[in-house]
C-alpha positions in Angstrom: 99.6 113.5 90.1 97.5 110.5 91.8 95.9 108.3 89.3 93.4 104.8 90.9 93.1 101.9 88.6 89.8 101.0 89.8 87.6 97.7 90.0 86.1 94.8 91.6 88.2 92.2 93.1 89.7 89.9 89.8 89.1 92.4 87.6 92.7 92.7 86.7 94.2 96.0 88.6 97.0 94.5 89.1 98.2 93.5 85.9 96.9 96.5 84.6 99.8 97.7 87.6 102.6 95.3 86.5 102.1 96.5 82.8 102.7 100.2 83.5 105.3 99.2 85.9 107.4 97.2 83.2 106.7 99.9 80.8 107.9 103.2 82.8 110.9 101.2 83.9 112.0 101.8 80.1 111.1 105.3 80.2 111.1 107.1 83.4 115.3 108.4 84.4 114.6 108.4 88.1 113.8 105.6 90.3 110.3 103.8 90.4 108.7 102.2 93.4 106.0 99.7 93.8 104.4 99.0 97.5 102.3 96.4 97.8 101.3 93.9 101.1 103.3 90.7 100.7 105.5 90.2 98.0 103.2 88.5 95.3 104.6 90.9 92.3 108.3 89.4 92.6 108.9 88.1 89.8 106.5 90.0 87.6 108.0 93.4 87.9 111.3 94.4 86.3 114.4 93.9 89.0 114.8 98.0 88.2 111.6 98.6 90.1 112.4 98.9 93.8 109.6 96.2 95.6 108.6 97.3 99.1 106.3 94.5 101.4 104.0 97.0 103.8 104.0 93.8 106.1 107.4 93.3 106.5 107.2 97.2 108.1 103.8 96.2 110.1 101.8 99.3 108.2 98.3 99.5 109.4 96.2 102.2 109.0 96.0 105.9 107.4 98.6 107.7 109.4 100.9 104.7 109.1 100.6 104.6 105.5 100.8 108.0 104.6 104.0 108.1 107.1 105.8 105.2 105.5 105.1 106.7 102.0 106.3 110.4 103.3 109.2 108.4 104.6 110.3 106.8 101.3 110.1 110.4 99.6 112.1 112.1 102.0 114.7 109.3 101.9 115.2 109.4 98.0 114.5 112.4 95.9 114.8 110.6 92.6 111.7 108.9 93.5 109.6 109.9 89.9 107.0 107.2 90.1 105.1 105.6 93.3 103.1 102.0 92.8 100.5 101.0 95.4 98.7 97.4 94.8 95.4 96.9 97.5 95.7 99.7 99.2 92.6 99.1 100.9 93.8 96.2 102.5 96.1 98.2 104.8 93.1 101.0 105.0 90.8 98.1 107.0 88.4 98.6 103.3 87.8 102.7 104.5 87.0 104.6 101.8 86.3 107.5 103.5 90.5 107.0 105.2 91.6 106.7 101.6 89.7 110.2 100.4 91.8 111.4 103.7 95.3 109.4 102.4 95.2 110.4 99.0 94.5 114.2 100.0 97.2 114.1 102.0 99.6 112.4 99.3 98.6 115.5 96.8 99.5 117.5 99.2 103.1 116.0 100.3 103.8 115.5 96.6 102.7 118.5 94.4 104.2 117.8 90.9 107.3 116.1 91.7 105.9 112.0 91.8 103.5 110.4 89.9 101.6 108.0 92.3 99.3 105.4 91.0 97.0 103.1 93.1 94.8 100.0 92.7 91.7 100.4 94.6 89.4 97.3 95.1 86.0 98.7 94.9 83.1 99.8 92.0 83.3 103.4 91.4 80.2 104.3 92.1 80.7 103.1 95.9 83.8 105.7 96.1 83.3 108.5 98.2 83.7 112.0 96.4 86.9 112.6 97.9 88.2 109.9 96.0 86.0 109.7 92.7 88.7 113.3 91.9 91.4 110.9 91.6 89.7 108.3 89.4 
């Protein structure tokens, strides 16, 4: 499942993010993962929650991103919930790259990871490929 918390910058995605962060860390058994670019969400999130910087890894672009995130699967299969804050920022702000990412992701995943993903932009100005995951 691939759910966007969608909105204009400042809107508050990413508290939004923290919050269901803090409060699956209670609940979920397996291990939760937030990604974000830089590390800004230190000290908000719960030390449970495993905190992975996309800069310190040089991610840029689709293919890059949807390798690093096929990577962190493969590498732990108790992986039940995936975080990703501004993931247009390492998309260069492509919409139409993030309708490609997230198709790709539904794919890779199937049932087995619940991803969720802040997305900095109105939802009238997402593409249809994406507006399905809203």
């Amino acid at each position: 499942m691939i759910k966007l918390i969608v909105g204009s910058r400042g809107s508050g995605k990413t508290k939004q993010l923290v919050d269901l962060i803090n409060t699956a860390i209670k609940e979920v058994n397996g291990n939760i993962v937030c990604i974000e670019k830089g590390m800004k969400l230190t000290y908000d999130l719960d030390h449970k929650c495993r905190l992975i910087d996309m800069e310190e890894y040089r991610v840029e672009g689709e293919n890059m991103l949807y390798g690093f995130i096929a990577g962190i699967m493969a590498g732990n299969y108790d992986i039940e919930e995936i975080y990703v804050d501004g993931i247009l920022k390492i998309l260069d702000r492509d919409l139409d790259a993030l309708g490609r990412v997230l198709e790709k992701l539904e794919v890779l995943n199937g049932e087995n990871c619940k991803f969720v993903i802040t997305v900095s932009a109105e939802e009238s100005a997402l593409p249809e490929s994406v507006k399905k995951f809203v």
